[in-house]
VMD Tcl script that builds the backbone (N, CA, C; Angstrom):
set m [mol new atoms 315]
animate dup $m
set s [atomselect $m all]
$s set {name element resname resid chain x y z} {
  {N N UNK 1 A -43.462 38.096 -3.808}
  {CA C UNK 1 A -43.616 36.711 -3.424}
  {C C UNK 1 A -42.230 36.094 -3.233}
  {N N UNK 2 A -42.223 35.319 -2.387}
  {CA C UNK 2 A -40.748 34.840 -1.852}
  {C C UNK 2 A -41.013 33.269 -1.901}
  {N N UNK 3 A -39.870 32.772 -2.478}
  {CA C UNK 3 A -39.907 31.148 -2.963}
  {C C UNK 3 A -38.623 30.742 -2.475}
  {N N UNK 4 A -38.249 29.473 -2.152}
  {CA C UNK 4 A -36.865 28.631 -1.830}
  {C C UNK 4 A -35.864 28.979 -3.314}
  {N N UNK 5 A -34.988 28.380 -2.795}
  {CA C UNK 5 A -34.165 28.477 -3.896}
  {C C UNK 5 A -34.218 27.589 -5.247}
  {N N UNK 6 A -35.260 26.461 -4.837}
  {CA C UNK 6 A -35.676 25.540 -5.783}
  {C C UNK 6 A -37.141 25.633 -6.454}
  {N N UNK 7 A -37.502 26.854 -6.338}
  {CA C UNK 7 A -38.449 27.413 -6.492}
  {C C UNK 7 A -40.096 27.376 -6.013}
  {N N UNK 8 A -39.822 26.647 -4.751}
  {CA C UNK 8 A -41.273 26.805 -4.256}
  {C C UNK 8 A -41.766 27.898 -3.422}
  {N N UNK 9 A -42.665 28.459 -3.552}
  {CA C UNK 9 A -43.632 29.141 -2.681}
  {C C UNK 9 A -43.684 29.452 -1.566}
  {N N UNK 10 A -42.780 30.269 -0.437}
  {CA C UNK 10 A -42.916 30.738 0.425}
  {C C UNK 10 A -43.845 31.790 1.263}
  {N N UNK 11 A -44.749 31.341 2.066}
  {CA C UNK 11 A -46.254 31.477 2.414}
  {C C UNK 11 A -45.147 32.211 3.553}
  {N N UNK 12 A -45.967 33.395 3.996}
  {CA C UNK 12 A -45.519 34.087 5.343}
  {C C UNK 12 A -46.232 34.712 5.710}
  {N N UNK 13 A -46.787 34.503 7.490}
  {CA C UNK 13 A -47.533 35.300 7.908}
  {C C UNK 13 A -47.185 35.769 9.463}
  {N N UNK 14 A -48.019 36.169 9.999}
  {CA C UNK 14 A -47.537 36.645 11.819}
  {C C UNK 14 A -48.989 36.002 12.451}
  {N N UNK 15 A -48.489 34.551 13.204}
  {CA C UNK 15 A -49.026 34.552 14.497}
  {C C UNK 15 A -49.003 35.164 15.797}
  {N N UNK 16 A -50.442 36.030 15.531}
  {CA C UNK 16 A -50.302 37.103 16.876}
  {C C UNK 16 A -50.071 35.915 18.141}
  {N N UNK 17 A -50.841 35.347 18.315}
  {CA C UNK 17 A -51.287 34.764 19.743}
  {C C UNK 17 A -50.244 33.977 20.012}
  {N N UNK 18 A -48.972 33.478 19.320}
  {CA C UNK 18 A -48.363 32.298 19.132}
  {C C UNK 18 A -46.806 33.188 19.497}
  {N N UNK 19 A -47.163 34.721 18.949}
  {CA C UNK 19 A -45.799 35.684 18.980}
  {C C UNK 19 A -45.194 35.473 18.510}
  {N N UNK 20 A -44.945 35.101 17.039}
  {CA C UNK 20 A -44.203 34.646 16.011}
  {C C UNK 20 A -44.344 34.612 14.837}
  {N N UNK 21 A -43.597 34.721 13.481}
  {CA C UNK 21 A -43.613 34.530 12.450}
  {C C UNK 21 A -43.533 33.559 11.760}
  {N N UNK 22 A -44.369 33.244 10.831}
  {CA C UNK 22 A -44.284 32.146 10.378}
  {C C UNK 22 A -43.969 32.004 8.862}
  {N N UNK 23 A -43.205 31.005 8.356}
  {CA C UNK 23 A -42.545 30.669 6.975}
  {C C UNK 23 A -42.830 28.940 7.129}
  {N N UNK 24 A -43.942 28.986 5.536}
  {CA C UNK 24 A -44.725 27.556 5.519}
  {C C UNK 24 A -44.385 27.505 3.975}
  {N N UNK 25 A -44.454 26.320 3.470}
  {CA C UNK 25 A -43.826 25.478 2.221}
  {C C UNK 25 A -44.674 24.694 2.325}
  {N N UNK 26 A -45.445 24.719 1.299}
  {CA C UNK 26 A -46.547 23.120 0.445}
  {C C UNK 26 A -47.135 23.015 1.951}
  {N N UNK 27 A -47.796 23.789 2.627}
  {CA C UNK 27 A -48.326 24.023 3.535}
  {C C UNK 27 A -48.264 23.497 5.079}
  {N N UNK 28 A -46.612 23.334 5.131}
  {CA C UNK 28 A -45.880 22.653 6.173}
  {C C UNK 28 A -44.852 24.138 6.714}
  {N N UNK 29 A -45.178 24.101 8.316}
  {CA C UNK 29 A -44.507 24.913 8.672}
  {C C UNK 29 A -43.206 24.941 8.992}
  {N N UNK 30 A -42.046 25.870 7.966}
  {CA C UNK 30 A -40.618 25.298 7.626}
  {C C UNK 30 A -39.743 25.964 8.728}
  {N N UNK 31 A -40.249 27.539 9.349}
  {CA C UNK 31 A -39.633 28.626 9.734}
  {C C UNK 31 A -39.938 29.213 10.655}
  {N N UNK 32 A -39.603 29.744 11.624}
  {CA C UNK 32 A -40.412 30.686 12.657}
  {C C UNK 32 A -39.477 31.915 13.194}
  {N N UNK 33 A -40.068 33.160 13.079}
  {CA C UNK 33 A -38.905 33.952 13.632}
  {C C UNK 33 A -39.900 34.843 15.815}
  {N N UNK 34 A -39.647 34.373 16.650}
  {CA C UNK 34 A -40.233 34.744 17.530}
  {C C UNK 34 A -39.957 35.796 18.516}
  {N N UNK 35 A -40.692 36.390 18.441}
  {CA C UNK 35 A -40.715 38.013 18.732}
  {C C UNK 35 A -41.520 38.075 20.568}
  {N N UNK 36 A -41.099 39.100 20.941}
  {CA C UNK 36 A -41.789 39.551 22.491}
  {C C UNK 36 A -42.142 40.959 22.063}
  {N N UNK 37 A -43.512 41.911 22.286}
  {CA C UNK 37 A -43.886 43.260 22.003}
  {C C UNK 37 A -44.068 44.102 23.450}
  {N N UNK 38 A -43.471 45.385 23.152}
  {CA C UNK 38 A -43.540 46.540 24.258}
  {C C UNK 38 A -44.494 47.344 23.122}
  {N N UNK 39 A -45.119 48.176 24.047}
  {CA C UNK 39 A -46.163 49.440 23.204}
  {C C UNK 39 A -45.327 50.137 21.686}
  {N N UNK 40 A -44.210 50.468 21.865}
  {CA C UNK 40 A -43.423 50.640 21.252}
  {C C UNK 40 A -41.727 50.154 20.057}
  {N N UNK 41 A -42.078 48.325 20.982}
  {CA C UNK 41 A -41.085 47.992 20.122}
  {C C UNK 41 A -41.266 46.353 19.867}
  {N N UNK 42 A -40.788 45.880 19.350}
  {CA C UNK 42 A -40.678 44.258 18.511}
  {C C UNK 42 A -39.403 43.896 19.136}
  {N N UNK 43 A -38.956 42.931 20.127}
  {CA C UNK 43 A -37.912 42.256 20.064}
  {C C UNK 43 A -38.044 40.838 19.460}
  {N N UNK 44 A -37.148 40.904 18.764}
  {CA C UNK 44 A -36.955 39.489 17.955}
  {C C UNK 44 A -36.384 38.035 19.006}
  {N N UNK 45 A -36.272 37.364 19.426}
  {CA C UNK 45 A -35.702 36.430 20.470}
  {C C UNK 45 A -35.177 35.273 19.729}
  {N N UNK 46 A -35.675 34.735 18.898}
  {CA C UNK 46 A -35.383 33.376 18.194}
  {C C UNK 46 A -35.922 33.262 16.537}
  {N N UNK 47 A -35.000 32.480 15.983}
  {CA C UNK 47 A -35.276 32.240 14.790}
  {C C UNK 47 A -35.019 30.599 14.382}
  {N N UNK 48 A -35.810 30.027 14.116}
  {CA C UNK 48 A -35.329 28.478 13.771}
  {C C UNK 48 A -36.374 28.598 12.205}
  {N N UNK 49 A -34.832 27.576 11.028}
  {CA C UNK 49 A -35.322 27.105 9.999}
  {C C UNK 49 A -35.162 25.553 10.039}
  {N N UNK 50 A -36.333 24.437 9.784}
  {CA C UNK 50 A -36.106 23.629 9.805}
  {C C UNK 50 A -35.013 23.049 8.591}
  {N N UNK 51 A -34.201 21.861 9.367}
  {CA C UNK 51 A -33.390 21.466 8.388}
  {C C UNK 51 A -32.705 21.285 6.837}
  {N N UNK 52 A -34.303 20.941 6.781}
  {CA C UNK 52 A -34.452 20.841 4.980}
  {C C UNK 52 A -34.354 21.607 4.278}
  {N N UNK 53 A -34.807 22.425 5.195}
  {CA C UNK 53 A -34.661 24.411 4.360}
  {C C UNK 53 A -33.267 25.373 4.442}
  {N N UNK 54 A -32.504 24.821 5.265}
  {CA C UNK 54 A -31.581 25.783 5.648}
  {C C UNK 54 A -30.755 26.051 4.073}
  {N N UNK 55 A -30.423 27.064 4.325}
  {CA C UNK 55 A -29.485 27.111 2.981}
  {C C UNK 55 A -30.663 27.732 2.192}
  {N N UNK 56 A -31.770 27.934 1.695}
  {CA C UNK 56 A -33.079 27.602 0.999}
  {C C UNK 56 A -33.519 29.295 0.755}
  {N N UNK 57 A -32.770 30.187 1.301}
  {CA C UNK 57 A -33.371 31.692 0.996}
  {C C UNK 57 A -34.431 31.758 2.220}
  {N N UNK 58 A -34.938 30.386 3.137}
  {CA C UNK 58 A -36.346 30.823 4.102}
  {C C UNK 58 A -35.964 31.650 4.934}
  {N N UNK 59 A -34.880 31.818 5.372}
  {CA C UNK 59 A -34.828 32.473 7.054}
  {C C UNK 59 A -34.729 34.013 6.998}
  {N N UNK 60 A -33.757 34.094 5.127}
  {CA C UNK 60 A -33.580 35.612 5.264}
  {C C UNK 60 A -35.415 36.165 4.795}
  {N N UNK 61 A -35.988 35.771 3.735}
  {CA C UNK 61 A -37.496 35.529 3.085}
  {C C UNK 61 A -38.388 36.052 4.253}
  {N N UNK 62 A -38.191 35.695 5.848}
  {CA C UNK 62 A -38.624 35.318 6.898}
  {C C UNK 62 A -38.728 36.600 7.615}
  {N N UNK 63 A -37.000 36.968 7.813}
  {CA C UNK 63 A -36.820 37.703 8.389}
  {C C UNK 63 A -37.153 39.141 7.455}
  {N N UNK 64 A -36.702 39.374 6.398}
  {CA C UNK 64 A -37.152 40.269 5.927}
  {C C UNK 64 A -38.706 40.968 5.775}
  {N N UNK 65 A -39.474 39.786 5.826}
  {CA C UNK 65 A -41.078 39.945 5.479}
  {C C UNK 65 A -41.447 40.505 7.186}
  {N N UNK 66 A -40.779 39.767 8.335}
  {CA C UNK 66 A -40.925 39.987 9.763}
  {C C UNK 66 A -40.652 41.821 9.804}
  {N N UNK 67 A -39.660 42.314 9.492}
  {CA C UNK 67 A -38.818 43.428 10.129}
  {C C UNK 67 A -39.939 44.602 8.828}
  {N N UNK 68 A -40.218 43.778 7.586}
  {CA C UNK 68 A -41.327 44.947 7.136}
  {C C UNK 68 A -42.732 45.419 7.811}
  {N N UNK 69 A -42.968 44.002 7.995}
  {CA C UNK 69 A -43.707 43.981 8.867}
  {C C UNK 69 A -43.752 45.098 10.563}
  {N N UNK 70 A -42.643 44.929 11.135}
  {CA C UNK 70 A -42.240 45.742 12.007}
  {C C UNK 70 A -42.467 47.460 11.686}
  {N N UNK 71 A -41.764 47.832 10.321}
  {CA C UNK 71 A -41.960 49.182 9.884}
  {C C UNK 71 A -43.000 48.743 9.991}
  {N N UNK 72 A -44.215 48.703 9.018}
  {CA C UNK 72 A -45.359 49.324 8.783}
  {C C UNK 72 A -45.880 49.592 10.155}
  {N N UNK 73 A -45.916 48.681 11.274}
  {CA C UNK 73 A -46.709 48.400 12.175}
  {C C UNK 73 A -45.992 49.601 13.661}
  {N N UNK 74 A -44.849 50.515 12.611}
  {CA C UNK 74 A -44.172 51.478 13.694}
  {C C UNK 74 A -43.578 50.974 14.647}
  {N N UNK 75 A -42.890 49.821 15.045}
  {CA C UNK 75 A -42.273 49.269 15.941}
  {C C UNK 75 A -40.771 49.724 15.291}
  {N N UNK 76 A -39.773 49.971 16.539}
  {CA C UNK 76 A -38.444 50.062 16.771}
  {C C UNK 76 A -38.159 48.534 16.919}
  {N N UNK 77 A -36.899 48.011 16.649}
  {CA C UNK 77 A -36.348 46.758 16.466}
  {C C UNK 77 A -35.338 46.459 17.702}
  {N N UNK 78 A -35.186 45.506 18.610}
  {CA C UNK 78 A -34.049 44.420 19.338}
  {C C UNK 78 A -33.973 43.487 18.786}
  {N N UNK 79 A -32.976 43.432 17.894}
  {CA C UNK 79 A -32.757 42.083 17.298}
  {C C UNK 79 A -31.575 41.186 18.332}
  {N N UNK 80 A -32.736 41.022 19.361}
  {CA C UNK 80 A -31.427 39.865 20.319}
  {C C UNK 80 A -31.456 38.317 19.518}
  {N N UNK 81 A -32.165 38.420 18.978}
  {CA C UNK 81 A -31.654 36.645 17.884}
  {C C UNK 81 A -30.322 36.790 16.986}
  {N N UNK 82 A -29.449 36.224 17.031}
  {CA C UNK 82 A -28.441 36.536 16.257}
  {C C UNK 82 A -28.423 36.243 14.806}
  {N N UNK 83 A -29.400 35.603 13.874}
  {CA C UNK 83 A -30.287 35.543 13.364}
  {C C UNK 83 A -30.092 37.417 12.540}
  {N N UNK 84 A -31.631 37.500 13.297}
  {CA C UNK 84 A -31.488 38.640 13.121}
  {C C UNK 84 A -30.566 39.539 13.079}
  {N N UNK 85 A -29.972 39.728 13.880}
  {CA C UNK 85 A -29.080 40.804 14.160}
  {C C UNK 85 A -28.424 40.680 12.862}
  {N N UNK 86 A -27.851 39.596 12.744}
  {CA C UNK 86 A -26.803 39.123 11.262}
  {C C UNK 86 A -27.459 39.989 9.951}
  {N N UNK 87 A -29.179 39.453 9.783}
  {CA C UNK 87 A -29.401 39.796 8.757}
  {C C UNK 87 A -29.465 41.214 8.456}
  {N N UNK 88 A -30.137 42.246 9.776}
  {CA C UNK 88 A -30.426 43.449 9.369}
  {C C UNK 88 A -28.516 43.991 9.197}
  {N N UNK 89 A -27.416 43.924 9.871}
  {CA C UNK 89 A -26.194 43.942 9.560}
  {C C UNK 89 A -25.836 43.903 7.878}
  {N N UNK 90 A -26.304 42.549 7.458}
  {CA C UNK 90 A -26.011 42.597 6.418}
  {C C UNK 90 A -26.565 43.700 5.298}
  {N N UNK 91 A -27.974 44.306 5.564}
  {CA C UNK 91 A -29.191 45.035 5.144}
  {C C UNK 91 A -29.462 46.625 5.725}
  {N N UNK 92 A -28.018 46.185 5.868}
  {CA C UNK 92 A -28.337 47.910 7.366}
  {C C UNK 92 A -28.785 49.321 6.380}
  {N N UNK 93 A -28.625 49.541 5.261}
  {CA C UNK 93 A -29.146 50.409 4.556}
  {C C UNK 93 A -30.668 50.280 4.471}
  {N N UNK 94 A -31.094 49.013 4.339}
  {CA C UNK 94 A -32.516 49.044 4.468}
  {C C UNK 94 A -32.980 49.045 6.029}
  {N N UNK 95 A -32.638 48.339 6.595}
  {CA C UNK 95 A -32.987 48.007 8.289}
  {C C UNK 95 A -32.440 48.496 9.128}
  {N N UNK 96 A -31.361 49.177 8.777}
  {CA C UNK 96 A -29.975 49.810 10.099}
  {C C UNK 96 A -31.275 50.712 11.126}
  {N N UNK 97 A -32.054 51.385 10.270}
  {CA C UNK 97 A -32.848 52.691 11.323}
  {C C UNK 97 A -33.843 51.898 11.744}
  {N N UNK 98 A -34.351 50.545 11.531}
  {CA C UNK 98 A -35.282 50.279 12.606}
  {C C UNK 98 A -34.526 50.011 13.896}
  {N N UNK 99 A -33.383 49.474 14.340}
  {CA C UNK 99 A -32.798 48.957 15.228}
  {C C UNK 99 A -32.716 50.138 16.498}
  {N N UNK 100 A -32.987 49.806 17.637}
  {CA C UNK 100 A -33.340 51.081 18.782}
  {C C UNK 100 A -31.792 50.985 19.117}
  {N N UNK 101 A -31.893 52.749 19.309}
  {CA C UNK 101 A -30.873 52.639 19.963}
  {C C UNK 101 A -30.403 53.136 21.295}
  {N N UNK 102 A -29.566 52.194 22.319}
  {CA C UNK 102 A -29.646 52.490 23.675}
  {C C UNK 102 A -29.760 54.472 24.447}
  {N N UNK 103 A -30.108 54.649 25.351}
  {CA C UNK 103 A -30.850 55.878 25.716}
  {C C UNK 103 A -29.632 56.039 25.851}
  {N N UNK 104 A -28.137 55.718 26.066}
  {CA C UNK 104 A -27.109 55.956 26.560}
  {C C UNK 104 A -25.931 56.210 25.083}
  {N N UNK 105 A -26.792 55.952 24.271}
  {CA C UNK 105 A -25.440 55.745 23.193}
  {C C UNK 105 A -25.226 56.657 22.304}
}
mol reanalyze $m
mol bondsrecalc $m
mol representation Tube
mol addrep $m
């Protein structure tokens, strides 16, 4: 279970239809991390935490619950949100091998 830094309750789920992740607080939606899907992969595109939260543990809470999400569901990772990119960087022992890598590299 993932909470702010002031200890509330961080609710996280995936709106399929909406293509996005969602991070909700006292049942207000705080977070969104938004994704585009190929048969084979999850690109991440955008991440916004609302104001109040920034600083708050939501975005990494967010992103982390998103990119597990990704494993289970067998998707390879584009983290074109910089966002993202930052976090799995920071996490690359846990996340480094979801990230695809170019057919050229």
């Amino acid at each position: 279970m993932a909470t702010t830094d002031d200890g509330r309750t961080i609710d996280l789920s995936r709106d399929e239809p909406g293509r996005r992740y969602l991070a909700t607080v006292d049942g207000k939606v705080v977070g969104e991390a938004e994704f585009m899907l190929t048969p084979d992969l999850i690109v991440f595109t955008h991440t916004e935490i609302s104001g109040a939260f920034e600083g708050q543990g939501v975005g990494s809470a967010l992103v982390r619950w998103a990119l597990d999400d990704a494993r289970a569901r067998g998707y390879q990772v584009v983290p074109s949100c910089p966002f993202v990119r930052a976090f799995i960087g920071r996490h690359s022992q846990e996340y480094g091998d979801l990230v695809r890598r170019s057919a050229s590299a």
